[in-house]
C-alpha positions as CSV (number, residue, x, y, z in Angstrom):
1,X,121.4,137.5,76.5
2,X,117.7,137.4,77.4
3,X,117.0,136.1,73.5
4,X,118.7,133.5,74.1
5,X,117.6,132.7,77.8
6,X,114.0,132.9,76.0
7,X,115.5,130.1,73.3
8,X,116.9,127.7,76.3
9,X,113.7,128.3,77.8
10,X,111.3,127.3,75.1
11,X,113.9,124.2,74.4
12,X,113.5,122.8,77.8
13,X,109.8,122.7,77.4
14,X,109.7,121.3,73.9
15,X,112.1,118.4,75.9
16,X,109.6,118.1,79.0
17,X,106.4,117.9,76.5
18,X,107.9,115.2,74.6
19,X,109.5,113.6,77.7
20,X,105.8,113.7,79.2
21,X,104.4,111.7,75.7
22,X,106.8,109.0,76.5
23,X,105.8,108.7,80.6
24,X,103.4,106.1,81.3
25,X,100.4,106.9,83.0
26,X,100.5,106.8,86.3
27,X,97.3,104.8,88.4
28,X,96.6,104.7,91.6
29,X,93.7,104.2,93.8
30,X,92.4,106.2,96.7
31,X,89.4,106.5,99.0
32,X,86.9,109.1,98.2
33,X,84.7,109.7,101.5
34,X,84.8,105.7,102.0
35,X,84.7,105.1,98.1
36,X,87.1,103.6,96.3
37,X,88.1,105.8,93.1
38,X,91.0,104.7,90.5
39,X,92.9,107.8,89.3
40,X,94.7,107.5,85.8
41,X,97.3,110.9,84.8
42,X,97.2,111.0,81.1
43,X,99.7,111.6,78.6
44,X,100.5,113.6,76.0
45,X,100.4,110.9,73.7
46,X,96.7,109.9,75.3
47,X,95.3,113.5,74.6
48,X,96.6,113.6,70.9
49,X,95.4,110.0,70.1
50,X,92.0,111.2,71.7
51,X,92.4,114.7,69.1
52,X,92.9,112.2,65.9
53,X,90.4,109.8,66.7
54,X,87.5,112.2,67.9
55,X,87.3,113.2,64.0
56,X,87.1,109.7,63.3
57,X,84.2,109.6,65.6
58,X,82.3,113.0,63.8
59,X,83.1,111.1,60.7
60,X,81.1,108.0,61.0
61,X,78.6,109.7,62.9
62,X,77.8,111.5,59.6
63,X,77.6,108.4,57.6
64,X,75.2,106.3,60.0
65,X,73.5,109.6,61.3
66,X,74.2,109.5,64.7
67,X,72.5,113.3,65.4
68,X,73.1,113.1,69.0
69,X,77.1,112.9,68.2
70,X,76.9,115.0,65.0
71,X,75.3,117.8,67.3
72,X,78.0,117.5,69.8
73,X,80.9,119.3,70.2
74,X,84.4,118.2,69.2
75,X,85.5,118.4,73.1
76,X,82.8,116.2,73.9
77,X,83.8,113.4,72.2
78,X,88.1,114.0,73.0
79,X,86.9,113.6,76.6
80,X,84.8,110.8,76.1
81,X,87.8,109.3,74.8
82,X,89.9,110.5,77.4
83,X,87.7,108.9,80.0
84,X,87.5,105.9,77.9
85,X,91.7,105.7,77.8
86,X,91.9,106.0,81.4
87,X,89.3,103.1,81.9
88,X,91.8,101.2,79.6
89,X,94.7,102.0,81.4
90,X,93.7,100.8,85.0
91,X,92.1,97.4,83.2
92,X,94.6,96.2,80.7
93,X,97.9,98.5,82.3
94,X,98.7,99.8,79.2
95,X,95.8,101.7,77.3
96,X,96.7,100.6,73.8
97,X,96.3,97.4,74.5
98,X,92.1,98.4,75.0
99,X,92.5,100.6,71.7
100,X,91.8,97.2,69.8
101,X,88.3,97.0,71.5
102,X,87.1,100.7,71.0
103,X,84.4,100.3,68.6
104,X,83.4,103.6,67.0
105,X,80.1,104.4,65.3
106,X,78.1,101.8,67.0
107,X,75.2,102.6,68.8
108,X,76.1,105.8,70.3
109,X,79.2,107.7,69.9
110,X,81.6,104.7,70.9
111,X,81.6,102.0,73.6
112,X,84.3,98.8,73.9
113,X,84.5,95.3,74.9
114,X,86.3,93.7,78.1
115,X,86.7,89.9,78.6
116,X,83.4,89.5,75.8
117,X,81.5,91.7,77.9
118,X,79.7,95.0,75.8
119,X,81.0,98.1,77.7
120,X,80.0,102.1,77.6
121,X,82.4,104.1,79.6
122,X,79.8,107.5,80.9
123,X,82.4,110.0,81.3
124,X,81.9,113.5,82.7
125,X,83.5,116.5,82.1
126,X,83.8,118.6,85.2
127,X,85.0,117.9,88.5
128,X,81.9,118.9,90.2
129,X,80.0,116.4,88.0
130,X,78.7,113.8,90.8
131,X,76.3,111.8,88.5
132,X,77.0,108.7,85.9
133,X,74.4,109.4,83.4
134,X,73.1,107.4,80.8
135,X,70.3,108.2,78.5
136,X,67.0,105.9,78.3
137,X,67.3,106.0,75.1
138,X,70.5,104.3,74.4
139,X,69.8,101.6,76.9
140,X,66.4,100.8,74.9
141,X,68.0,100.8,71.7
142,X,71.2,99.1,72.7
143,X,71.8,97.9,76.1
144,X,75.2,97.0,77.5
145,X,76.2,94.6,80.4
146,X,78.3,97.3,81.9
147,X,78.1,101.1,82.4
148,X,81.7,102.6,83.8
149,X,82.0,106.3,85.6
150,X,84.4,107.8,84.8
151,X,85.1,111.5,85.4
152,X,87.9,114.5,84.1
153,X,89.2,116.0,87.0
154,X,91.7,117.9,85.7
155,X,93.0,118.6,82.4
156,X,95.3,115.2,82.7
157,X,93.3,113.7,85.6
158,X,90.7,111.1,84.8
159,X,88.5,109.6,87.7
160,X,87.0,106.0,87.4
161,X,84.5,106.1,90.2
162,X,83.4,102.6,89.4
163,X,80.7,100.8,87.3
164,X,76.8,99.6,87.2
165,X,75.4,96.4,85.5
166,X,72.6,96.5,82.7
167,X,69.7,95.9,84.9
168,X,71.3,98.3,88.2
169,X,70.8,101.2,85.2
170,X,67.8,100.0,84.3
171,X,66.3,100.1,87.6
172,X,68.0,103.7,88.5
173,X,66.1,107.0,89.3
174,X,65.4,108.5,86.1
175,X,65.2,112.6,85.4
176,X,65.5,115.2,82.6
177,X,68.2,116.8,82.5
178,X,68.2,118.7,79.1
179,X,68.4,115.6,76.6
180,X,65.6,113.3,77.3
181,X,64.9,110.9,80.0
182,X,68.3,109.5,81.5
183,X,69.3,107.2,84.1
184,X,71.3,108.6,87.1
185,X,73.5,106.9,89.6
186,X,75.8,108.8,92.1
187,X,79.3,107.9,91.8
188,X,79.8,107.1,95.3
189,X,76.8,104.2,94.7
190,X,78.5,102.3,91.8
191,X,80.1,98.8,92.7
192,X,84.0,99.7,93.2
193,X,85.7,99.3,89.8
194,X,88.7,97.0,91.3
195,X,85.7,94.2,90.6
196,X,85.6,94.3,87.3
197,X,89.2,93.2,87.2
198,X,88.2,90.2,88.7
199,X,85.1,89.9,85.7
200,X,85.4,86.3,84.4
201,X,85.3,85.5,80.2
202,X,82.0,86.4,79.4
203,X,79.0,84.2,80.9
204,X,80.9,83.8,84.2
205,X,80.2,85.8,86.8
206,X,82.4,87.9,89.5
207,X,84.9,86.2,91.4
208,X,84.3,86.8,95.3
């Protein structure tokens, strides 16, 4: 009797993890101490996309000799995709549809493209994280026209705080935090992210 409790048991949550693959994630935007902040819940089809392409990522780190990626962590670079996946979810409403302008290997780990414009999605790791980092070093070498916090909250809770241009990064405080000189903006100072939805083709500017 309890065996097969157990067996009913382990079915139903087999059903609800594949049920939760199939959900689509749910957005929706709240105010965080007068801040705007775009929440995306991820699915299980979003974390194991994130698994199989993160050793994508290691991989062509190797081959172009990325060290700052190759000395990374496998976690690091699933989350930075995770963050990534929610950014593409609140921009195109369905986060494959971004997949097609995730370019891996290029410049640092990975960054993406939206409307023609080069994008690097910062994500943090850590709810207590209040800081979108972004190393000198990477602006220097290759600078992109738009940096985007984004923040795991949770293990299926992705926070997009919002996003800086190229020159508001350049023009940051910067400080040392353990990997160099890096650029550091508070979330609750980037421009609200439900701009960037209104981000003409590239070489247009923001509609009012």
């Amino acid at each position: 009797m309890v065996k097969q409790k157990f067996v009913r048991l382990k079915r139903f949550k087999l059903q609800v993890r594949k049920l939760l693959g199939y959900l689509p994630p749910i957005v929706r935007e709240f105010s965080y101490y007068g801040h705007p902040v775009a929440e995306v819940t991820l699915t299980e089809e979003m974390i194991n996309t994130a698994e199989e392409l993160a050793f994508k990522v290691r991989k062509l780190a190797r081959e172009k000799g990325l060290r700052e990626v190759i000395s990374a962590s496998l976690e690091k670079e699933i989350i930075g995709l995770l963050n990534h996946f929610g950014w593409f979810q609140y921009a195109f409403g369905d986060w494959r549809e971004g997949l097609q302008f995730l370019r891996i290997g290029e410049g640092d780990a990975m960054d993406s493209s939206y409307k023609g414009y080069s994008i690097d999605v910062k994500g943090r790791s850590q709810p207590w994280h209040d800081l979108m980092m972004v190393p000198k070093e990477q602006v220097d070498r290759k600078p992109h026209d738009f940096y985007i916090g984004a923040q795991m909250v949770g293990p299926r809770k992705v926070w997009i705080w919002g996003y800086a241009t190229s020159d508001e990064v350049k023009h940051a405080e910067i400080g040392d935090f353990g990997h160099g000189p890096t650029y550091a903006i508070p979330f609750i100072k980037l421009n609200p992210i439900s701009a960037m939805l209104r981000l003409r083709p590239k070489d247009k500017k923001l509609v009012s």
